[in-house]
N, C-alpha and C positions, 0 to 999 in steps of 0.2 A: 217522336221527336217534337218538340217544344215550337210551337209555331209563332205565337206572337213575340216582339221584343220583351215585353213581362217576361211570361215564363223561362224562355232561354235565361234572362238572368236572374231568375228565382232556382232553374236547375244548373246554374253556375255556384251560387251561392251554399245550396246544397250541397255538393260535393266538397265545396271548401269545409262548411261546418261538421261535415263528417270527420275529414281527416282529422280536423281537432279534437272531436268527440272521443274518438280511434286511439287520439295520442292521449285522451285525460282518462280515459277506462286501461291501457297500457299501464298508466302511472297508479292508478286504483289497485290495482293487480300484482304491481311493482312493491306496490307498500304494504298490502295483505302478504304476500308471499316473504318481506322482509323479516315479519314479527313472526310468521310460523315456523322459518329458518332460524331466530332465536327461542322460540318455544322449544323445537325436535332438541337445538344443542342441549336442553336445559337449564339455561343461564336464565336464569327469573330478574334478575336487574335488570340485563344487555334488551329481555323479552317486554318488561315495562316501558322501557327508554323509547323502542322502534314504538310500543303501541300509544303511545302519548304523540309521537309524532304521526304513526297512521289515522290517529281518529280525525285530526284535521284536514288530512287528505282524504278520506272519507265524505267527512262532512260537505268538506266544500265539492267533490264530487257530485255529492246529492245535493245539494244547494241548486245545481245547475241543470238540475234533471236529466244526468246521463244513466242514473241508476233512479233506482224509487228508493224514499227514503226507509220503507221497511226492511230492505234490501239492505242497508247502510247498517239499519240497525241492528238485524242479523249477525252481521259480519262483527260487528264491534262486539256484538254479546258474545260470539263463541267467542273469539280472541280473548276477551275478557276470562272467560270460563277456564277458556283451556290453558292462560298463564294462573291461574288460581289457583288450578289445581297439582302448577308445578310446586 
């Protein structure tokens, strides 16, 4: 346990930034899984449309350091790949 007044509110603050981090990797996940639910139907438009709106949420994901951006960039290349090859 956190002894000085510092720390207890550096491991107050901690916990807060988690749950946010928690709820923006949720949303990461949210919006990967959107565009691969239009990839499986085979709608190649409907599958365009979500990944135009996932690469932002991506980005800015990685923007914030919840993921690494190689990570990011992964994730956009298959998406990419695998609506191409619908």
């Amino acid at each position: 346990m956190a002894n000085s007044a510092q720390a207890r509110k550096r491991a107050r603050q901690a916990v807060k930034q988690r749950t946010h981090n928690i709820s923006l990797r949720s949303t990461l996940r949210t919006a990967i899984k959107k565009v691969q639910k239009a990839i499986l139907a085979g709608d190649k438009t409907v599958a365009q449309n979500e990944f135009k709106q996932s690469m932002s949420v991506i980005d800015n994901i990685a923007d914030k350091k919840i993921i690494h951006k190689n990570k990011a960039a992964r994730h956009k290349s298959r998406l990419s790949a695998a609506i191409k090859a619908l």
